[in-house]
ROBAZA-470318 format. One record per residue (C-alpha): x, y, z; residue in one letter; residue number from 1. Coordinates in Angstrom, 1 decimal. Layout:
<atom><east>X</east><north>Y</north><up>Z</up><r>A</r><k>NUM</k></atom>
...
//
This chain:
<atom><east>52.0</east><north>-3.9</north><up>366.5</up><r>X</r><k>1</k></atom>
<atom><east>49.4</east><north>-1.7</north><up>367.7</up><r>X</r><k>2</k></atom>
<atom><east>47.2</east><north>0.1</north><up>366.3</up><r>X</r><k>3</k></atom>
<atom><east>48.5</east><north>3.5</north><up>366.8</up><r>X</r><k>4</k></atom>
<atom><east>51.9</east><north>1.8</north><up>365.7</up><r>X</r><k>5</k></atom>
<atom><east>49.9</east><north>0.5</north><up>362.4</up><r>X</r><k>6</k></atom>
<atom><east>48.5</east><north>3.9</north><up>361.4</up><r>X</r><k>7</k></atom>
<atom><east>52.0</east><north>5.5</north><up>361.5</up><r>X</r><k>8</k></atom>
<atom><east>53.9</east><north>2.3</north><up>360.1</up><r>X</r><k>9</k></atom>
<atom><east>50.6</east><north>3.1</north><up>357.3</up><r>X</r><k>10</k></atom>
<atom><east>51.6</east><north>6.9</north><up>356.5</up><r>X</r><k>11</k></atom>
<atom><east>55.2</east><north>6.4</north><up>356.8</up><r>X</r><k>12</k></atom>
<atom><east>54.9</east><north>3.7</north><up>353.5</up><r>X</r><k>13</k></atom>
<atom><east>52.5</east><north>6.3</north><up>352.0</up><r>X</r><k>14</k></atom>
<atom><east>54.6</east><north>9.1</north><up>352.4</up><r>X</r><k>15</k></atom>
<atom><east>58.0</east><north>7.3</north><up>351.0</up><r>X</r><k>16</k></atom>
<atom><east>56.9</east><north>4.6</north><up>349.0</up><r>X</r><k>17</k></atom>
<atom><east>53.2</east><north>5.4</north><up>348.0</up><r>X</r><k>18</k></atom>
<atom><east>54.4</east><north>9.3</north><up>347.8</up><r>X</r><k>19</k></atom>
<atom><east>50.8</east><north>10.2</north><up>348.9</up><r>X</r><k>20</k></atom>
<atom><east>47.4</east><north>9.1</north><up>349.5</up><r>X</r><k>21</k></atom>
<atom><east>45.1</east><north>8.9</north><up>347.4</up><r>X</r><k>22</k></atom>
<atom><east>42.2</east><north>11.3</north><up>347.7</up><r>X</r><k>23</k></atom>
<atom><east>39.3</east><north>9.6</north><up>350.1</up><r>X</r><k>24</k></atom>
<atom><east>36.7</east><north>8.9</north><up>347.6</up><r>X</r><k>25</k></atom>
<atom><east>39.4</east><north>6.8</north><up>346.1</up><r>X</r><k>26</k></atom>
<atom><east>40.4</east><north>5.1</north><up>348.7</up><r>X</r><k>27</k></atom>
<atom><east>37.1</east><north>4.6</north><up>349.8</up><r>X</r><k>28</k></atom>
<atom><east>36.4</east><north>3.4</north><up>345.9</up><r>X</r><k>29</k></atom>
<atom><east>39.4</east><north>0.6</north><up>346.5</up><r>X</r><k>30</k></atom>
<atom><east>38.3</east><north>-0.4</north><up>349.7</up><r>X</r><k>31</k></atom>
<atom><east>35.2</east><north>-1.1</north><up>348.1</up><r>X</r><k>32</k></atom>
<atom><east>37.0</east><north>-3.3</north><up>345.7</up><r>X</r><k>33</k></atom>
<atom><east>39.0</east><north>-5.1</north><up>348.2</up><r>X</r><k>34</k></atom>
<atom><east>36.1</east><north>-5.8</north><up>350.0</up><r>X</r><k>35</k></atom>
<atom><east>34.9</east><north>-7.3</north><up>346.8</up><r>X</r><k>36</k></atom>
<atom><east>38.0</east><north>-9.4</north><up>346.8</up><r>X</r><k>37</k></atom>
<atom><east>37.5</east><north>-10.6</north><up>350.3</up><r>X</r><k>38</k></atom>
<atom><east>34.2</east><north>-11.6</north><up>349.9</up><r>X</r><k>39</k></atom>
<atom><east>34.8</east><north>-13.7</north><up>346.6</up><r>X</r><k>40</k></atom>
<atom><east>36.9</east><north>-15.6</north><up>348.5</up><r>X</r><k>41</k></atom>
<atom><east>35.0</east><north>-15.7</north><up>351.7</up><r>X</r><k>42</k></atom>
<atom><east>31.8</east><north>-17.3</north><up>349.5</up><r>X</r><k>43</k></atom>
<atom><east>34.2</east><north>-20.3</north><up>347.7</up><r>X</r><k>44</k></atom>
<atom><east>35.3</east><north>-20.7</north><up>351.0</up><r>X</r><k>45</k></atom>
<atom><east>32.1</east><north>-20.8</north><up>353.2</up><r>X</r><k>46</k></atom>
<atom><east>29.8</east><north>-20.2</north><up>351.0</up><r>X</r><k>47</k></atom>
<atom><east>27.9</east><north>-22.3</north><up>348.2</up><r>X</r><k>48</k></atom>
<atom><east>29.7</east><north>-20.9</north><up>345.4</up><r>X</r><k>49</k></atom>
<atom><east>33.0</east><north>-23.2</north><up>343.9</up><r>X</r><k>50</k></atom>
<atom><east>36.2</east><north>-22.2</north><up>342.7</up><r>X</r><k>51</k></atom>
<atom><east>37.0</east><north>-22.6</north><up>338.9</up><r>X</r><k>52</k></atom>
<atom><east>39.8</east><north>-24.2</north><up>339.4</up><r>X</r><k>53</k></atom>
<atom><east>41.7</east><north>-26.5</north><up>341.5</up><r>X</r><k>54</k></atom>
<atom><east>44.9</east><north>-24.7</north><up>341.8</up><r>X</r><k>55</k></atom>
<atom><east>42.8</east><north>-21.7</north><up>343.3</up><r>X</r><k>56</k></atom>
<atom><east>41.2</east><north>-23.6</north><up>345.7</up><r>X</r><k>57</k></atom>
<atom><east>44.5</east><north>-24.5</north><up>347.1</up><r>X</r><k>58</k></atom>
<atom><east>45.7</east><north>-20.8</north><up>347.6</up><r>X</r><k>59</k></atom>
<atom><east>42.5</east><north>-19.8</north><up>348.7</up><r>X</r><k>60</k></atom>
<atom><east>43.5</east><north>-19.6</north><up>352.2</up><r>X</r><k>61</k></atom>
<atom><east>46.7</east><north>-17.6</north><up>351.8</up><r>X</r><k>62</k></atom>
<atom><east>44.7</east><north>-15.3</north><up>349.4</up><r>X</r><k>63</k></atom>
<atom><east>42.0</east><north>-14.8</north><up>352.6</up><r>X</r><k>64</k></atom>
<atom><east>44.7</east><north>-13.4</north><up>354.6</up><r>X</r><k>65</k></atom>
<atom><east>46.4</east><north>-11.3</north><up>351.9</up><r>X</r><k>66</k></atom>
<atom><east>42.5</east><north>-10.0</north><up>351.5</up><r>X</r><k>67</k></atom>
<atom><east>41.8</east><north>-9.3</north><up>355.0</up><r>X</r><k>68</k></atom>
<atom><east>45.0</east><north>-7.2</north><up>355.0</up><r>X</r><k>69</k></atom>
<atom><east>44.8</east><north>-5.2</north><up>352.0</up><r>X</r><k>70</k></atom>
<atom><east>40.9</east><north>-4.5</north><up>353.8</up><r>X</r><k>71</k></atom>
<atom><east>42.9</east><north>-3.2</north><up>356.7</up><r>X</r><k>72</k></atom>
<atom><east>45.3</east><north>-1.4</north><up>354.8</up><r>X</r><k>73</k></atom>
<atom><east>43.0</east><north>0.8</north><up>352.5</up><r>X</r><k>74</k></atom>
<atom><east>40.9</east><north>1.4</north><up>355.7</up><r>X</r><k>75</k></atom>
<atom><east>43.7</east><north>2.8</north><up>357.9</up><r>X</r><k>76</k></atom>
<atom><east>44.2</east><north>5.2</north><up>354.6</up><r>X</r><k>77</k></atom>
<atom><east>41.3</east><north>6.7</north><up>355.6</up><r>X</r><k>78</k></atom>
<atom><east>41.6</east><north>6.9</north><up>359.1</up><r>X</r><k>79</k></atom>
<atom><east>44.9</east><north>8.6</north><up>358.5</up><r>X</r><k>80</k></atom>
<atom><east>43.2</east><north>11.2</north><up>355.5</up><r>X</r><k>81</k></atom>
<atom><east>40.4</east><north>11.9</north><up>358.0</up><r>X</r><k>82</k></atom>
<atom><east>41.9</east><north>12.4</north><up>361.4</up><r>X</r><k>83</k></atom>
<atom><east>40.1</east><north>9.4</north><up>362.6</up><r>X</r><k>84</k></atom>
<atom><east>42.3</east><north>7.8</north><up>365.9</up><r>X</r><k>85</k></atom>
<atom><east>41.8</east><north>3.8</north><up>365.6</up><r>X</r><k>86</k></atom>
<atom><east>42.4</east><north>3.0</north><up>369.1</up><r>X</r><k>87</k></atom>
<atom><east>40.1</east><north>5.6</north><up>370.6</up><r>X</r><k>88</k></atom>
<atom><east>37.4</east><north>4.6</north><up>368.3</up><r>X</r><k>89</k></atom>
<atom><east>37.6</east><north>1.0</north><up>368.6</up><r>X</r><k>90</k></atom>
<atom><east>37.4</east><north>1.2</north><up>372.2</up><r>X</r><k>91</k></atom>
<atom><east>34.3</east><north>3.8</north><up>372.1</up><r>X</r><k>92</k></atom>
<atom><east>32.9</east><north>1.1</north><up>369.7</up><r>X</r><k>93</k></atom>
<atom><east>33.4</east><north>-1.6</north><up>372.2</up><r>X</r><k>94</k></atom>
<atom><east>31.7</east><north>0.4</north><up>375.0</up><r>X</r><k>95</k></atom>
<atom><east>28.6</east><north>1.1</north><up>373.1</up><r>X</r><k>96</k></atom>
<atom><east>28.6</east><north>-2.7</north><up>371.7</up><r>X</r><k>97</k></atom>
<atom><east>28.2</east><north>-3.7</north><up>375.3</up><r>X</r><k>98</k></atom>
<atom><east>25.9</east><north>-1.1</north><up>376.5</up><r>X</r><k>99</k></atom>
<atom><east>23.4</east><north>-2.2</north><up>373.7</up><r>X</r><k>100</k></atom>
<atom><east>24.5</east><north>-5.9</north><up>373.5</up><r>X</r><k>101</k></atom>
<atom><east>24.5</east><north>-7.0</north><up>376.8</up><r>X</r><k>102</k></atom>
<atom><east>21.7</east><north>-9.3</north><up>377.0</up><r>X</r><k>103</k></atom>
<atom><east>21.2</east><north>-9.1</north><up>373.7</up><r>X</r><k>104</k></atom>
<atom><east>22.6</east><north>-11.9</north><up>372.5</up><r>X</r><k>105</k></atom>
<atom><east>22.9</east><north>-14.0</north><up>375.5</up><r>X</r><k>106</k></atom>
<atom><east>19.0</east><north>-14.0</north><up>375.5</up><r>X</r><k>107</k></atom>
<atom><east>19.2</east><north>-15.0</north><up>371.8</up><r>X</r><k>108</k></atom>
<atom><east>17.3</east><north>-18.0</north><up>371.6</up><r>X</r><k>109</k></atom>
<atom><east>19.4</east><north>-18.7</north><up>367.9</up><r>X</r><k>110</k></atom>
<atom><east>22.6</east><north>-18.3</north><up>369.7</up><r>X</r><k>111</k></atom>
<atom><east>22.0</east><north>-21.3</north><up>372.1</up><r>X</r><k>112</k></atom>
//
């Protein structure tokens, strides 16, 4: 799926089974939230914290992706709400990420 085909695949379940969008300081409220959610997961994962309990643990992994999507999901929203084209800015983002990065990071001294 692209990413074009994901924005409009995203209105089309807002617009029949969502019935709208929420306004964008909601949606940027539950992004928020699902970020939160990610990164619980991402720190008893990677990170030093531990789960509480072993059946979490064991889900864990299927949570990250679950996570990672609902992310994605709330922040297409607001691509949508604001007129924002995903492709077109991901690819002006790449462009200015290797404009400034070029040597950046391959003259990392860390990164070797």
């Amino acid at each position: 799926m692209t990413i074009k085909q994901t924005q409009d695949e995203v209105d089309h379940w807002i617009k029949t089974i969502g019935q709208r969008y929420f306004n964008e300081l909601t949606n940027m409220a539950i992004l928020t939230e699902e970020v939160g959610e990610l990164s619980k997961i991402m720190a008893r994962l990677y990170g030093e914290q531990s789960f509480k309990t072993k059946e979490k643990e064991n889900s864990a992994m299927k949570d990250l992706a679950d996570e990672m999507a609902d992310v994605f999901f709330v922040l297409v929203c607001l691509a949508n709400q604001t007129g924002v084209d995903l492709t077109t800015a991901l690819k002006k983002n790449f462009e200015k990420k290797t404009i400034r990065d070029k040597d950046r990071h391959a003259n990392n001294p860390k990164l070797k």
